[in-house]
C-alpha positions as CSV (number, residue, x, y, z in Angstrom):
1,X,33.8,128.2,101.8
2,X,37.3,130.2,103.1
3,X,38.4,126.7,104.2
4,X,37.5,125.4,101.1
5,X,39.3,127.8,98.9
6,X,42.5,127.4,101.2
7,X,42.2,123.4,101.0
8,X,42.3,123.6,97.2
9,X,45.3,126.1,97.2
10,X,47.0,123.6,99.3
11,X,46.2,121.0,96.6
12,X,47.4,122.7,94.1
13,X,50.6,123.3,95.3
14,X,51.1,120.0,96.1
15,X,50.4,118.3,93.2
16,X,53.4,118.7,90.5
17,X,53.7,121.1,87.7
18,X,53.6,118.0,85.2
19,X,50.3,116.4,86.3
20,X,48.3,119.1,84.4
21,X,50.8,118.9,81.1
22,X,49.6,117.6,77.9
23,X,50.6,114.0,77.7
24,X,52.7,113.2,74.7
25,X,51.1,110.6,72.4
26,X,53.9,110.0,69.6
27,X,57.3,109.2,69.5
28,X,58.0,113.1,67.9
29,X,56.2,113.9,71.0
30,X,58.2,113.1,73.6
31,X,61.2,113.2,72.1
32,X,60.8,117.0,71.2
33,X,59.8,117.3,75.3
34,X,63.0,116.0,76.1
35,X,65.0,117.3,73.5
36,X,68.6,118.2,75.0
37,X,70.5,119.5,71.9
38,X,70.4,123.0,73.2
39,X,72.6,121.9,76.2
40,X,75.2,121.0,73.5
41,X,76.4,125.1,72.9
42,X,77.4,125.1,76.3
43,X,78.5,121.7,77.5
44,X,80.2,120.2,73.9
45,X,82.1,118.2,75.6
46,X,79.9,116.9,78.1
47,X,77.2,116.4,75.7
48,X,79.8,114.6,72.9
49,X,80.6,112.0,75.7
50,X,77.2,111.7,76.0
51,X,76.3,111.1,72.7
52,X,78.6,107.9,72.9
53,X,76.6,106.2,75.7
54,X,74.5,103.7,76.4
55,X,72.2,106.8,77.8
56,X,71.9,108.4,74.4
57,X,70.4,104.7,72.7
58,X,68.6,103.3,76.0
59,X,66.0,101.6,74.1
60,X,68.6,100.1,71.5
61,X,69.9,97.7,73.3
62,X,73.9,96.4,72.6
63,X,74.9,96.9,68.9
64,X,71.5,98.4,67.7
65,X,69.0,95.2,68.8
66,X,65.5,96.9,69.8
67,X,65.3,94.9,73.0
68,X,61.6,95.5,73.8
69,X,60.4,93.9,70.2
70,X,58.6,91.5,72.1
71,X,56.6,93.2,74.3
72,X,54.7,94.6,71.3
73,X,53.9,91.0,69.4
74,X,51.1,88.6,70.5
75,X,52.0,85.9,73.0
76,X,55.9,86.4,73.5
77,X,55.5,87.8,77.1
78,X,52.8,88.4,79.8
79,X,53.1,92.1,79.1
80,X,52.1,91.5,75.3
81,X,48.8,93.0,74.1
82,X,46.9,90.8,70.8
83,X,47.8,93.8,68.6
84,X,50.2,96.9,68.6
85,X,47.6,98.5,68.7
86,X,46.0,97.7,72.1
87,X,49.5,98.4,73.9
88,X,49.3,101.0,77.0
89,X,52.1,102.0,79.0
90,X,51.9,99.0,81.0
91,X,52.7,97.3,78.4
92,X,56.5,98.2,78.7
93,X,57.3,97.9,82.1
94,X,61.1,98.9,81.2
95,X,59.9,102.0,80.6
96,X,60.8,102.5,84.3
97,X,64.3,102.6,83.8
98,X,65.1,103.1,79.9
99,X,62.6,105.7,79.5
100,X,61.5,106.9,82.6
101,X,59.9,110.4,80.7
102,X,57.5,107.9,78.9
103,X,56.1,107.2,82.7
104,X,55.3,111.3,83.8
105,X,55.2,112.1,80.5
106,X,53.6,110.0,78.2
107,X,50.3,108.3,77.5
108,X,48.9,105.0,76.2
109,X,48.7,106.7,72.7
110,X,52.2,107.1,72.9
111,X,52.3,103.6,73.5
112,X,50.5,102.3,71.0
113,X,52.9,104.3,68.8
114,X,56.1,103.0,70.2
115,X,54.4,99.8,69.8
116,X,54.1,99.9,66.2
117,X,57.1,101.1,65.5
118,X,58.8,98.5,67.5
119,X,57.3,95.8,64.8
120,X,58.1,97.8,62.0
121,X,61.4,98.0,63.5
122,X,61.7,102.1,62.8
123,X,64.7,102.3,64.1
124,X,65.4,106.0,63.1
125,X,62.0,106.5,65.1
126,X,62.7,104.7,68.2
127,X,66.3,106.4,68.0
128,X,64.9,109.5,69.1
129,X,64.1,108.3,72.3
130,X,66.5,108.3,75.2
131,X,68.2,109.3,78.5
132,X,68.9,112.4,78.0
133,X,70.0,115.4,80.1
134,X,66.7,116.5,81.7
135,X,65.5,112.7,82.6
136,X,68.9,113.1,84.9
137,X,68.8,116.9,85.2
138,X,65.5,117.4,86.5
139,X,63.2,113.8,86.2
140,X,65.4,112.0,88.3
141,X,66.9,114.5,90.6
142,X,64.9,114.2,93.6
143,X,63.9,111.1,95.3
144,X,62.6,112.3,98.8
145,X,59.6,113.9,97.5
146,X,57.7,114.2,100.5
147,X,60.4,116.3,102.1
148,X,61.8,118.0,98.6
149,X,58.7,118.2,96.7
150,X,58.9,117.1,92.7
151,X,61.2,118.5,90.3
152,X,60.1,121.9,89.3
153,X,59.3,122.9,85.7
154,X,61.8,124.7,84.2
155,X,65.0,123.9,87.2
156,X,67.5,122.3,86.7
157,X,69.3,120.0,89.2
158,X,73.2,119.6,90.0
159,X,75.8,118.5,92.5
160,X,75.9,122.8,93.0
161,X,73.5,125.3,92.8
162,X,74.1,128.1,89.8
163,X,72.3,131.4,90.4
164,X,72.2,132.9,86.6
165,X,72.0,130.0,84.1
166,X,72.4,131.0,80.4
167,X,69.5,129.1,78.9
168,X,66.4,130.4,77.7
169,X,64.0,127.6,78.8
170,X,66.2,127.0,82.0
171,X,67.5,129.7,84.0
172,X,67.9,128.3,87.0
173,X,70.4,125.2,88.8
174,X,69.4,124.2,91.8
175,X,71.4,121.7,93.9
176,X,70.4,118.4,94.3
177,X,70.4,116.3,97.5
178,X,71.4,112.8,95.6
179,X,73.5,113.9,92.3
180,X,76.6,113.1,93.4
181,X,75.7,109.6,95.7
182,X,74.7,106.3,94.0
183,X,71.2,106.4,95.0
184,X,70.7,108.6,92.0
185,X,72.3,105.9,89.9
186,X,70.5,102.9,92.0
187,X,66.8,104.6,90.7
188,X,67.3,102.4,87.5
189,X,70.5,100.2,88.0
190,X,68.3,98.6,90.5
191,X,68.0,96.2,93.7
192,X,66.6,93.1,91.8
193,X,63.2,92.1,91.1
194,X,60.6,95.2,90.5
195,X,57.3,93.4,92.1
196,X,54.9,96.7,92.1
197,X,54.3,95.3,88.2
198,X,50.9,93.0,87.9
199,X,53.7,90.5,86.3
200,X,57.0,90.9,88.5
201,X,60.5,91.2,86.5
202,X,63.8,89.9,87.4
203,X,66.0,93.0,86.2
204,X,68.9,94.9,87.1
205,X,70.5,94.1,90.7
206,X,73.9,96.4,90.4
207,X,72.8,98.4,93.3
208,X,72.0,96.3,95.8
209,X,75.1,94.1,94.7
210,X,76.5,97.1,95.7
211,X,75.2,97.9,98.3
212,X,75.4,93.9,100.0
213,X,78.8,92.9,98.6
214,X,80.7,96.1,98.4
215,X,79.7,98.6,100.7
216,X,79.3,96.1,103.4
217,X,82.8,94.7,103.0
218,X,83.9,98.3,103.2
219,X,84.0,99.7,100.1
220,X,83.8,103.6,100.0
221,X,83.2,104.7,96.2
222,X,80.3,105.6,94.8
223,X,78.9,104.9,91.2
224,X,80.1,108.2,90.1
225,X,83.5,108.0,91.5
226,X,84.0,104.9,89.2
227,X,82.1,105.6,86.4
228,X,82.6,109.1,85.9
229,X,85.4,110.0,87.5
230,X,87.0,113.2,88.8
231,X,86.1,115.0,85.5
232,X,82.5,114.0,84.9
233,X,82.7,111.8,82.5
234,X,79.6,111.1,80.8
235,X,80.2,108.3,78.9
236,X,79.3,106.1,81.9
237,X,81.9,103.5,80.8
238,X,81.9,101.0,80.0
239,X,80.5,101.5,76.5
240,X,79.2,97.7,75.6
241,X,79.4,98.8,71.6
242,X,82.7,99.4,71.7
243,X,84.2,95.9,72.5
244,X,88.5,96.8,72.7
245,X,87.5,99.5,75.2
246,X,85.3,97.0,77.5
247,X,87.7,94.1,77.0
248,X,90.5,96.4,78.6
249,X,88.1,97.6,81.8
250,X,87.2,93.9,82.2
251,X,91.2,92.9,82.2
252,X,92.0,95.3,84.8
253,X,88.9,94.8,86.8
254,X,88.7,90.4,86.9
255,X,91.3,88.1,87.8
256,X,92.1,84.7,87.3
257,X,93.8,82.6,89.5
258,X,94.7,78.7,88.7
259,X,96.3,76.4,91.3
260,X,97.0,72.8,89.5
261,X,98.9,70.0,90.7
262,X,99.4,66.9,89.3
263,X,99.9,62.9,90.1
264,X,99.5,59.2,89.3
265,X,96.4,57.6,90.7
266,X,97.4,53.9,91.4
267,X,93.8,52.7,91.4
268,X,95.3,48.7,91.6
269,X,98.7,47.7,91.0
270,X,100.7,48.4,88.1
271,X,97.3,50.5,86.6
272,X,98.2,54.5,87.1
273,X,96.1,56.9,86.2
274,X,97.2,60.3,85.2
275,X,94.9,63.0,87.2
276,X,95.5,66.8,87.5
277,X,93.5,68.7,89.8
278,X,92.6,72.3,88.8
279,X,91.7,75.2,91.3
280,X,90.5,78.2,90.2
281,X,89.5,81.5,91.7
282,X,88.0,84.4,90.0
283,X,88.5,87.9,91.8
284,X,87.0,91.7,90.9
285,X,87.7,94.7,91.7
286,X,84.6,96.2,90.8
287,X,82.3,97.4,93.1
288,X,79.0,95.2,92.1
289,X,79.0,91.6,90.5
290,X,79.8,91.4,86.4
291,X,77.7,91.2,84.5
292,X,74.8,93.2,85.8
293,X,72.9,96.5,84.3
């Protein structure tokens, strides 16, 4: 019985904080769980930059398009249920990367609501939902679990630790081992195909592009370094929606180069042929292929 009781302890410990928390089952739900707005007194900045990424609409898709529509309609993918009704969370397998909280933190009733509104096309609804600062501040933050543990319920994570944290619901910063290296980014802006899903997707390959065409050609950023820079920037740029901004990253970051020469083909006498020959070469200076995501 004393071996019993210790065994359970054990267990307990080991098993995270978020396995016994009520799962969310609406929209309102999980949203409110994840609700960063209280970070913005502190951080305006931080959180304004925010605000004007791709983070802060990840299930909007470019220019306001609700990407996952089909996923919830009958027939237009493997993943579709017969009704809106019948969805679970497998429905959505891109609920890995665009709303991982939906995956520790959600249930199929939650589901089943996103589903609907996805065919209603609620966009104020599905609005709600994003990345915000606690998917990356705590969610995310640890990867080596086994050596780490899971992220602890009311911690959050950084690139230091902060001993006295002026929030009422999160009082403590811990450091965290991958924040500033681009495995933290390479979680969702992914290696290729994800196959653990009963039907396999083809999705985002920028970090094993960078990892097999950059860093192996000796390249020494990382993900942050580029897209964040030496302040923090958390805008991620580029920012897609806004289509000058993007056009001028793209400029500086892709060249074209065009060889052309030109002659007469005499292909019998007195009959020439004008010909040109056109070489091109397209260079980047980016650390993973373009496009990607």
């Amino acid at each position: 019985m004393k071996f019993l009781k210790s065994f359970l302890v054990v267990l307990l410990v080991m098993i995270p904080v978020t396995a016994f928390a009520e799962k969310a089952k609406t929209i309102e739900e999980l949203a409110a769980m994840y609700d960063s707005s209280s970070c913005k007194e502190c951080h305006a900045e931080i959180y304004a930059q925010w605000e004007k990424s791709h983070h802060a609409r990840s299930l909007m898709g470019v220019l306001g398009g609700l990407f996952m529509t089909p996923l919830a309609m009958k027939d237009k993918t493997p993943f579709s249920p017969d009704d809106p009704s019948q969805a679970t969370l497998d429905t959505f397998p891109c609920f890995k990367c665009h709303l991982p909280q939906a995956v520790t933190s959600g249930s199929d009733d939650f589901a089943k609501d996103y589903a609907k509104a996805l065919v209603a096309q609620d966009k104020e609804r599905i609005g709600k939902l994003n990345i915000s600062c606690l998917v990356c501040h705590n969610t995310k933050a640890i990867i080596h679990k086994r050596d780490e543990g899971h992220p602890e319920k009311g911690v959050l994570y950084s690139t230091k630790a902060v001993k006295s944290h002026d929030h009422p619901d999160f009082k403590t910063v811990k450091k965290s081992s991958i924040m500033d290296h681009s495995i933290m980014c390479g979680q969702c802006h992914g290696q290729g195909p994800n196959l653990e899903f009963e039907n396999p997707v083809q999705c985002a390959t920028l970090y094993g592009s960078y990892q097999h065409n950059y860093l192996s050609k000796g390249g020494q950023k990382s993900c942050q370094e580029c897209h964040m820079g030496d302040n923090a920037d958390h805008l991620f740029a580029p920012n897609w929606n806004d289509l000058e901004g993007t056009k001028k990253l793209l400029q500086e970051a892709i060249s074209l180069d065009i060889d052309t020469v030109g002659y007469d083909w005499l292909l019998k006498s007195k009959d020439y042929k004008p010909v040109v020959v056109v070489n091109t070469r397209i260079n980047t200076t980016a650390g993973h292929r373009i496009p990607d995501g």
